[in-house]
C-alpha positions as CSV (number, residue, x, y, z in Angstrom):
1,X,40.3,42.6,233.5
2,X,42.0,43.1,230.4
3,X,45.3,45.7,230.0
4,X,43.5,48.0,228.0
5,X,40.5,48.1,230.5
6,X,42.7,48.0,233.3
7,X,44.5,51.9,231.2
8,X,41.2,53.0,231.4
9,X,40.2,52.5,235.1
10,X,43.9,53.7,236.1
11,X,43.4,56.9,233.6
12,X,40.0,57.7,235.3
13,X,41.4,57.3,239.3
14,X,44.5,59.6,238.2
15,X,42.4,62.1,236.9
16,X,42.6,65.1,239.2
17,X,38.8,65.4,239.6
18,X,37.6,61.8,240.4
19,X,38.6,62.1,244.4
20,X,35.9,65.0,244.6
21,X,33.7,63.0,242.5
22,X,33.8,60.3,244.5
23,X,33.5,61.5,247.8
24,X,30.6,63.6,246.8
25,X,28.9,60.9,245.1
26,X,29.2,58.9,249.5
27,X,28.2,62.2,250.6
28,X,24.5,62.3,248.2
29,X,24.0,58.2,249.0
30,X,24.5,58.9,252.4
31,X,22.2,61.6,253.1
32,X,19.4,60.4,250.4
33,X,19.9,56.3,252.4
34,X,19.6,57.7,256.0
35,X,16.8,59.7,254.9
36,X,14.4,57.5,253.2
37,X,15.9,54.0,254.4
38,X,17.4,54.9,257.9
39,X,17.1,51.7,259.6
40,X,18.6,49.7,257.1
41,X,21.5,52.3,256.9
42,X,22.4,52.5,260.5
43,X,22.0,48.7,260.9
44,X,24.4,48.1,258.3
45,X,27.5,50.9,259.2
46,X,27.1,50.9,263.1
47,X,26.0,47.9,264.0
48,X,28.8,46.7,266.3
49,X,30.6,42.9,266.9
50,X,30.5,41.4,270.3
51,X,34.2,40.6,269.8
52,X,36.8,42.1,272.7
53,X,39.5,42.1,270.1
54,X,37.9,44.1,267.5
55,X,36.5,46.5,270.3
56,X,39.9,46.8,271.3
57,X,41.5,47.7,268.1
58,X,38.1,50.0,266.8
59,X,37.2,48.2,264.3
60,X,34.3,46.9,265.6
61,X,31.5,48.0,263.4
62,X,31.5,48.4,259.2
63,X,31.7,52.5,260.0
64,X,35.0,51.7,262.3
65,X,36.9,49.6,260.0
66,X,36.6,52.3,257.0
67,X,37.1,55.3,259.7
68,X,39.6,53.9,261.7
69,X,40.9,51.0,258.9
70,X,40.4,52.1,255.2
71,X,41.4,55.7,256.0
72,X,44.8,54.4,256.8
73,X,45.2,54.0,253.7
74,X,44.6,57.2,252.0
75,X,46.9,58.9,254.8
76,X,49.5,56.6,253.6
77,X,49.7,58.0,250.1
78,X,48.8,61.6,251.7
79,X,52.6,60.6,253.9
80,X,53.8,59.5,250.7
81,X,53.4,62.4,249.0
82,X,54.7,64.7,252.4
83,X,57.8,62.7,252.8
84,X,58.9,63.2,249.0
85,X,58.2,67.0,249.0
86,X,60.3,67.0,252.2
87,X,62.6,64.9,251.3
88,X,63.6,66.5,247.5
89,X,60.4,68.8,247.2
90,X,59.0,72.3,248.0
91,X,59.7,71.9,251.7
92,X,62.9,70.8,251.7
93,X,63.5,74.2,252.7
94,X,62.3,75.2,256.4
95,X,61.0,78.8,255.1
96,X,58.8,76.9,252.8
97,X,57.3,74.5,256.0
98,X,56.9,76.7,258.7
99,X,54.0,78.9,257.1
100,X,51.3,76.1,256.6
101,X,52.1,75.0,260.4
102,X,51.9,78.0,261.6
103,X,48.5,78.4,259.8
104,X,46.9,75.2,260.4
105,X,47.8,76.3,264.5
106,X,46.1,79.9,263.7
107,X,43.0,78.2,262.3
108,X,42.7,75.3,265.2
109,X,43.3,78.5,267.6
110,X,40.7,81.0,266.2
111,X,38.1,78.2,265.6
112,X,38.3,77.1,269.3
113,X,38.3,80.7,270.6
114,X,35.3,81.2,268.2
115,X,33.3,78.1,270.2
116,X,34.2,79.0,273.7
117,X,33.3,82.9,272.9
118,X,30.0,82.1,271.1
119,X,29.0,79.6,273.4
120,X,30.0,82.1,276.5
121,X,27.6,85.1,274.4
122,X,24.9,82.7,273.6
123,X,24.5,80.5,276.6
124,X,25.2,77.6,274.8
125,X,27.0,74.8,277.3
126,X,27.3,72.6,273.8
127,X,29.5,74.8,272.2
128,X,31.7,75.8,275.3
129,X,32.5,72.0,275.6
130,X,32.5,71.4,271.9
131,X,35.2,73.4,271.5
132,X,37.3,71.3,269.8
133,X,34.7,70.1,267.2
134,X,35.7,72.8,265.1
135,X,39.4,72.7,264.7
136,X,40.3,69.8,262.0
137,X,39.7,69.8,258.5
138,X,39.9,66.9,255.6
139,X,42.7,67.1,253.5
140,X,40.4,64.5,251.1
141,X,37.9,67.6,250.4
142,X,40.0,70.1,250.6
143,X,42.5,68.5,247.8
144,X,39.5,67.7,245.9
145,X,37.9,70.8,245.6
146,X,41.4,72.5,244.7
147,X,41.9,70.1,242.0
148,X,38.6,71.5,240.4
149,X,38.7,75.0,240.9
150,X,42.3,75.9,241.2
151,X,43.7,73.8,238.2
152,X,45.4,77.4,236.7
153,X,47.5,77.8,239.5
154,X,50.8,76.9,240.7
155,X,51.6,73.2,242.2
156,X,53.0,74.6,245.5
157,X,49.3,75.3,246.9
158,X,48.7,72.3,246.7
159,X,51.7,71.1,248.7
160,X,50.9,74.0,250.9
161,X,47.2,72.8,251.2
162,X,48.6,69.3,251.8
163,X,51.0,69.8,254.5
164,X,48.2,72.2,256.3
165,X,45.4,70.0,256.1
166,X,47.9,66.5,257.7
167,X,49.3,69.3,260.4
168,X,45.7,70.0,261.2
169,X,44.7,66.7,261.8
170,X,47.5,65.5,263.5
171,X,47.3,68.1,266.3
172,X,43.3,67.8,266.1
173,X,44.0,64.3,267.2
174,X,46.6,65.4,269.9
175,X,44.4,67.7,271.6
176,X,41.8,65.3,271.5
177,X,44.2,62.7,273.3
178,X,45.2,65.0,275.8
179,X,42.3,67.2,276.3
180,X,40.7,64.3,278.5
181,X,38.0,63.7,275.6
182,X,39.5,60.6,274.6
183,X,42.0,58.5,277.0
184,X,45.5,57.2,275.8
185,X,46.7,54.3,276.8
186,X,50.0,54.7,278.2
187,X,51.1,50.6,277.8
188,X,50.2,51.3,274.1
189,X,51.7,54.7,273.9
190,X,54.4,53.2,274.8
191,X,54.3,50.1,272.3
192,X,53.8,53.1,269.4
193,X,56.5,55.2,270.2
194,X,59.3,51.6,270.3
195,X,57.0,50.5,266.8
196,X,58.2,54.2,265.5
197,X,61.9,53.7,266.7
198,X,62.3,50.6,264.9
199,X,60.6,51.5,261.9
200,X,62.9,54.3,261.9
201,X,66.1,52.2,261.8
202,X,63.8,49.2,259.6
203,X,63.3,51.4,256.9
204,X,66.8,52.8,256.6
205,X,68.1,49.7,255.9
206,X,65.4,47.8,254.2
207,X,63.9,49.2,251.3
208,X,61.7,46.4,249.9
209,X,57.7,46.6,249.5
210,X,56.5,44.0,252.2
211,X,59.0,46.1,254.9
212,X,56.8,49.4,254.1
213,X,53.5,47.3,254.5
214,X,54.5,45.5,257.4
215,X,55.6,49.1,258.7
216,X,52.2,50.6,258.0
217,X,50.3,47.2,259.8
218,X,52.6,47.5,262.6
219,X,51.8,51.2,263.0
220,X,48.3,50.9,262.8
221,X,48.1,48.3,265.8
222,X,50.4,50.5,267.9
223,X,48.2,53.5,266.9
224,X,44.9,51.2,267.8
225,X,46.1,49.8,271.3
226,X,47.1,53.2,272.3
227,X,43.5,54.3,271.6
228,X,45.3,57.2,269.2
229,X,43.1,57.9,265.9
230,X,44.9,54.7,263.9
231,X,44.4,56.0,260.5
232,X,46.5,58.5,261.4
233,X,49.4,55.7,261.2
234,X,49.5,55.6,257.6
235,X,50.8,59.8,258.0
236,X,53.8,58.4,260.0
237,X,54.7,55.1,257.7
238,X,54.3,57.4,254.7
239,X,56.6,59.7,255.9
240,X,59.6,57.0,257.4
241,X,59.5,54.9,254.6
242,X,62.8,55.5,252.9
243,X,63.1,57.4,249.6
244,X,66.0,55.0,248.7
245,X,63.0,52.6,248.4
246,X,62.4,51.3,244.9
247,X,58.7,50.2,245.0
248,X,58.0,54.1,246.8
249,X,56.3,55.5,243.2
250,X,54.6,52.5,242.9
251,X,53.4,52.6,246.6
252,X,52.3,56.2,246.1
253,X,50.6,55.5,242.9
254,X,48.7,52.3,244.2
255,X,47.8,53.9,247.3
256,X,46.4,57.4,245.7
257,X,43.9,55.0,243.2
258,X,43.0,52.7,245.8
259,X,42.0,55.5,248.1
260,X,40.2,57.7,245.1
261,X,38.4,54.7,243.7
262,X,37.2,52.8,247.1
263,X,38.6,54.4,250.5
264,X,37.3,58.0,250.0
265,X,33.9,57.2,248.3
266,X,33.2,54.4,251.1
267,X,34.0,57.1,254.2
268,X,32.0,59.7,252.5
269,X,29.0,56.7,252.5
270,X,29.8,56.0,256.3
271,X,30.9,59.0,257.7
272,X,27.6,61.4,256.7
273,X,24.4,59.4,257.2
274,X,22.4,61.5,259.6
275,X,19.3,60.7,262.2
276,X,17.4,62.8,260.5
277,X,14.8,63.0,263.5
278,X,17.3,64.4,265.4
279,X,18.0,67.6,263.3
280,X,16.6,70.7,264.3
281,X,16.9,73.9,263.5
282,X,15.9,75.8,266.5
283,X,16.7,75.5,270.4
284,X,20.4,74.5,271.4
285,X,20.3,72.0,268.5
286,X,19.7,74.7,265.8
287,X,22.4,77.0,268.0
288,X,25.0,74.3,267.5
289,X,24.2,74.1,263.5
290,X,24.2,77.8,263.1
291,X,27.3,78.6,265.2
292,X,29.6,75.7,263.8
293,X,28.8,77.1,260.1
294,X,29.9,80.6,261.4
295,X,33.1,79.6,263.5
296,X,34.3,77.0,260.6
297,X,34.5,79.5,257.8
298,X,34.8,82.5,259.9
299,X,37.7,80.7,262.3
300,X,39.4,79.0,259.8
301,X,40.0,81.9,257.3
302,X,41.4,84.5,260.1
303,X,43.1,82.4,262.0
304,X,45.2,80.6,259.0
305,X,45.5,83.9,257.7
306,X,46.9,85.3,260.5
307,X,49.0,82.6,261.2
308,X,50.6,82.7,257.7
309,X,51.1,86.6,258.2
310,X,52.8,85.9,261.3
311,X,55.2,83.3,259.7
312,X,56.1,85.9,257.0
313,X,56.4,88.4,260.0
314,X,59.5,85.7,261.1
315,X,61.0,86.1,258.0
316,X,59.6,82.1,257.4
317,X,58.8,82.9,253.3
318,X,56.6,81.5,251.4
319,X,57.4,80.0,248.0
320,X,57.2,83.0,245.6
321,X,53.6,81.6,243.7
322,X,52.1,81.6,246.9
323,X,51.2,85.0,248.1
324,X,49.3,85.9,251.4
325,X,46.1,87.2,249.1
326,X,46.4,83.6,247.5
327,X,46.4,82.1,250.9
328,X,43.3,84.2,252.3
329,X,41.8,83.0,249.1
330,X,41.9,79.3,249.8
331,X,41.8,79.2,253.5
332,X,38.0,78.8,253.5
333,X,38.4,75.5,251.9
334,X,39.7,74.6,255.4
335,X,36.2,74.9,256.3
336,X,35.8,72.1,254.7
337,X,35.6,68.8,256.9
338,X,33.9,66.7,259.3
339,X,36.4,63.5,260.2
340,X,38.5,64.9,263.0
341,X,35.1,66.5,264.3
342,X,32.7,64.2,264.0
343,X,35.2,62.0,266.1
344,X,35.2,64.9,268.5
345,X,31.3,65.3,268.9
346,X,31.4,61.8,269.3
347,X,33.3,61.0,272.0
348,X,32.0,64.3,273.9
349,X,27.8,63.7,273.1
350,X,27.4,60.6,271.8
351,X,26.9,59.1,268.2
352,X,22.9,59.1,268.9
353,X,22.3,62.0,270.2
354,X,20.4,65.4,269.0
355,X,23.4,67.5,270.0
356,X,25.8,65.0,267.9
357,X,23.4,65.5,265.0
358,X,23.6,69.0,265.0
359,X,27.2,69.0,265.0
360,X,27.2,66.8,261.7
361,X,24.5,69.1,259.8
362,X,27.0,72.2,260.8
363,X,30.3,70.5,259.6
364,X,27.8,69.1,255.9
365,X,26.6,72.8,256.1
366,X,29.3,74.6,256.5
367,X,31.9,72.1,253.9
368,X,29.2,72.6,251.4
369,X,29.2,76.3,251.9
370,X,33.1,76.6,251.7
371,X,33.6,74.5,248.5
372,X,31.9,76.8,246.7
373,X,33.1,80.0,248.2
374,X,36.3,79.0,248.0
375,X,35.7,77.0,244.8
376,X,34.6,80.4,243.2
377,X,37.2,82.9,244.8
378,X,39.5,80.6,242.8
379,X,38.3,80.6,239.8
380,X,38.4,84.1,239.8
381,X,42.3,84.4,240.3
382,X,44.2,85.0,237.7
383,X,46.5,81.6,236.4
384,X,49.8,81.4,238.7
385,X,53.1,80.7,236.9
């Protein structure tokens, strides 16, 4: 590749619309190859290896090394980014922090109430165990539909966005470690939390490149054995490696392209085939895809509403171009996501089953449908300084 077409493919990956581009360009492939060829798509992405090793780790299947592999990845740059804005950014200051926790907590909350009280009123065993379906949402999405509709406002949503969405997942995956759903192993817990130690220590005193990969391999086993979502890992090496580190910009930089050009389109392709013979829209199966459209966008705008309010109610401020009507504006794109979820549904009803499928349907419904409301409610604000 030559340097002037290597410009060109580095100027279209920077470009703040090509994530959203590229994941919804998985998303259409996905749905249009499950439909017409399903056999050959399923064959392909879930087929799984006989090997112990690779069952072990998760990464047993084409679908599992993206999910559980790739991903790692793009959670690195998403640490990346968190650590500098921590580190010499907007949430340097705790004021500024505290409100997108505190939200991303109201809209797990309010979306798990929403399943266990809709499931009580409409008899619906699915949803009363699903209940933690609901709660995550992907930060890929939701960055991606902010950088096309909300270009006329202020950085610090973003960062706000940002440091919701990785809060969200990280407790999403929490719960589902200790809800039972999925079972930790406590040799490997123990191996992750001595790998996090020493990286601590590591990366205070090493700075080079190959320290911060080896940091973010070595996570990802720990994460792996432990049986802990392992993409997850690249959160935590993103966030520990130093910011004394020469090669971080480049690290950041590398690892946002590679994750817009090949990581985010490939787990949009994986993650959102459907058995399309198992969609329905009536019966418990239609309940499930109805109710999780309601209790995403309904859940997730109330309850990270109300948890911002309370954090302003605790004198925790927000930074001044974020106000709470701003907030209640993009809090449906919350809404948007299926990663967390899907792994949810999947450990609870299985990956080939009609309840799984209507789970997926409700997240694809329900992330289309907030994209665009929350797409257009921004661009009706007004620009933000």
């Amino acid at each position: 590749m030559t340097v002037s077409s290597s410009s060109r493919v580095s100027w279209v990956l920077d470009h703040e619309y090509s994530a959203a581009i590229g994941l919804a360009a998985g998303v259409t492939i996905a749905l249009t190859w499950s439909a017409v060829f399903s056999a050959s798509y399923f064959s392909i992405f879930t087929s799984h290896s006989g090997s112990r090793v690779l069952t072990e780790l998760g990464v047993s299947s084409v679908h599992d090394v993206v999910v559980n592999g790739l991903m790692a990845i793009f959670f690195f740059a998403m640490g990346l980014e968190l650590s500098r804005e921590l580190t010499s950014g907007l949430l340097t200051r705790p004021e500024h922090a505290i409100p997108p926790v505190l939200g991303a907590a109201g809209g797990m909350l309010f979306t798990a109430l929403g399943s266990i009280l809709l499931g009580t009123l409409l008899h619906s065993g699915a949803l009363r165990r699903g209940w933690g379906v609901p709660m995550a949402t992907d930060v890929a999405f939701t960055l991606g539909v902010l950088a096309i509709a909300g270009r006329r406002l202020a950085p610090s949503i973003r960062i706000f966005l940002l440091t919701l969405a990785i809060t969200d997942d990280v407790l999403s995956v929490v719960v589902l470690s200790v809800s039972g759903t999925t079972h930790v192993r406590l040799d490997g817990l123990a191996v992750l939390i001595a790998t996090g130690l020493v990286g601590v220590v590591v990366t205070r005193r090493v700075t080079s490149g190959a320290a911060s990969v080896g940091l973010l391999v070595a996570l990802w086993i720990s994460f792996a054995w432990a049986n802990v979502e392992p993409a997850l890992a690249g959160v935590l090496a993103g966030v520990l490696v130093s910011s004394r580190a020469p090669s971080r910009p480049r690290f950041e930089r590398n690892a946002t392209r590679l994750s817009v050009g090949l990581v985010l389109p490939l787990f949009a392709l994986v993650a959102c085939g459907l058995h399309w013979s198992n969609v329905q829209l009536s019966g418990a199966v239609g309940t499930v895809v109805v109710a999780t459209v309601a209790i995403r966008l309904v859940g997730k705008t109330l309850g990270i509403s109300s948890g911002v309010a309370l954090a302003r109610g605790l004198r925790f401020r927000l930074a001044p171009s974020i106000t709470l009507p701003l907030v209640i504006t993009t809090a449906p794109l919350c809404a948007i996501g299926f990663t967390v979820p899907l792994l949810f549904a999947t450990k609870l009803f299985g990956a080939q089953s009609r309840l799984y499928a209507g789970y997926t349907l409700g997240l694809l419904i329900s992330s289309l449908v907030a994209a665009l409301l929350g797409g257009a409610m921004l661009r009706l604000r007004r620009p933000t300084e």
